[in-house]
C-alpha positions in Angstrom: 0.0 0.0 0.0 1.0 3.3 -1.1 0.9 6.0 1.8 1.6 10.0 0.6 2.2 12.0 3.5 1.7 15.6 1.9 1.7 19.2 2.7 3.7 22.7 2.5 7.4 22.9 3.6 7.7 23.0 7.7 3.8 21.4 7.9 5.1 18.3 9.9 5.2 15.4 7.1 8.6 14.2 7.9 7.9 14.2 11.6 4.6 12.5 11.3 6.3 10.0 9.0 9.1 8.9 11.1 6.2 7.8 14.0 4.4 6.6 11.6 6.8 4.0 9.9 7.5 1.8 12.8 3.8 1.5 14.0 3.2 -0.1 10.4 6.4 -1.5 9.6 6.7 0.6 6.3 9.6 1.4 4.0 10.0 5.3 4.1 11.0 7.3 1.1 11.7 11.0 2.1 11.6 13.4 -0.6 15.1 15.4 0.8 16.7 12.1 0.8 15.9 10.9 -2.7 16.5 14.3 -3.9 20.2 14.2 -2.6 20.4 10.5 -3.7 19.4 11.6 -7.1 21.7 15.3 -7.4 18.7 16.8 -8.1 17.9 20.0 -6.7 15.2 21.3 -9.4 12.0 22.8 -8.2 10.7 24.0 -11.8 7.4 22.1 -12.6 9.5 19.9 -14.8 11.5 19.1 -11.7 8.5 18.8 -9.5 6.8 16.1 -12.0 10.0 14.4 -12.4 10.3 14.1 -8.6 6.9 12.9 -8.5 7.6 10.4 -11.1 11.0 9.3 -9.2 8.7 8.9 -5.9 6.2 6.5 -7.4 8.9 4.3 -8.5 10.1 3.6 -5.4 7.1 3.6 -3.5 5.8 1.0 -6.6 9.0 -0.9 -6.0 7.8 -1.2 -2.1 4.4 -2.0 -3.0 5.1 -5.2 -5.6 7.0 -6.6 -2.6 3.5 -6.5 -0.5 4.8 -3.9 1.8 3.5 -0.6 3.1 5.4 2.0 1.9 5.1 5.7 3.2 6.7 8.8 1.3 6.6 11.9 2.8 6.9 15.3 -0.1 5.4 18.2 -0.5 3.7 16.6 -4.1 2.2 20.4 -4.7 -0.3 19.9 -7.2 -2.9 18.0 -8.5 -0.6 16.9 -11.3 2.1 15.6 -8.9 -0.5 13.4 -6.7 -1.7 12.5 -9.9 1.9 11.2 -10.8 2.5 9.8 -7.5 -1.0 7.7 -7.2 -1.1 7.0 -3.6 -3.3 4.5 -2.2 -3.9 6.4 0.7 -3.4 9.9 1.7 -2.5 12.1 4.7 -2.1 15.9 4.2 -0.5 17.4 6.8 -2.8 21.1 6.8 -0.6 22.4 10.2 0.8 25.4 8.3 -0.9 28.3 6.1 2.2 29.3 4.4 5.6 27.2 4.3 8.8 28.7 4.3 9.5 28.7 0.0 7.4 31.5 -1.5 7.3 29.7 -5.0 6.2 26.7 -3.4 3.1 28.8 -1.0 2.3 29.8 -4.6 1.7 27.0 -6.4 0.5 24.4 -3.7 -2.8 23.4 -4.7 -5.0 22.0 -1.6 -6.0 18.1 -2.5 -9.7 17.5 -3.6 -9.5 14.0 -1.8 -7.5 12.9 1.2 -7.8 10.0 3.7 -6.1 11.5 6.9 -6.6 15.8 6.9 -4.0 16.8 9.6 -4.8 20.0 11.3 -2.9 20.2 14.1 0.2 18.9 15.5 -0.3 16.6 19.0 1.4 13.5 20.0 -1.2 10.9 19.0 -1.7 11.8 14.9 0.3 9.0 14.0 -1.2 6.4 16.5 -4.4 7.3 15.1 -3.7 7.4 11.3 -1.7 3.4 11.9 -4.3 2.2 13.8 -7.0 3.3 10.8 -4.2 2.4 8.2 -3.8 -1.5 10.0 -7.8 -2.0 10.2 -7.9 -1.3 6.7 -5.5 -3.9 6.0 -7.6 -6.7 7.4 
């Protein structure tokens, strides 16, 4: 199962993510990470998409093998979730503007979401696992 934890720079995906992981003994795929990995530092829209694009490979990779797989990027418009195709996702909606103007400016809010984040507290990712695991069964 594909899991896309989205939302603007600084809106808590990363440190949702890293709670989340264990609880559902997910590979993690952090957008900063595969980034570096890849030497690619482009945030045109060509570089979003291809980012995107890059994303759902591993995370497809992750899924053949029957596992959970969680990625956690910022996946801005509708385009990029589009790209991505997550099975499930959590948009982390903590922040009104992040840190990256041209980002602010472009994020589009997602028409559908599985987990809508509003605030940070210490149980969000106990809550989202537990819903994630039941859905498993």
């Amino acid at each position: 199962m594909k899991i896309l934890v989205m939302g603007l720079p600084g809106s808590g995906k990363t440190y949702l993510t890293e709670r989340l992981v264990p609880l559902i003994s997910a590979a993690w795929y952090n957008a900063d990470k595969v980034r570096k990995m890849a030497n690619d530092w482009d945030f045109s829209d060509i570089g979003r998409d291809r980012q995107s694009k890059r994303m759902r490979t591993f995370a497809d990779f992750e899924k053949s093998h029957g596992r959970f797989v969680v990625c956690d990027f910022v996946c801005p418009t509708k385009a990029t979730r589009e790209n991505f195709d997550a099975d499930i996702v959590v948009w982390m909606d903590t922040i009104t503007e992040g840190r990256f103007e041209d980002t602010n400016k472009l994020f589009q809010n997602p028409d559908k979401v599985d987990f809508h984040i509003t605030e940070w507290n210490d149980h969000n990712h106990d809550d989202v696992a537990n819903k994630i695991l039941k859905w498993k069964k």
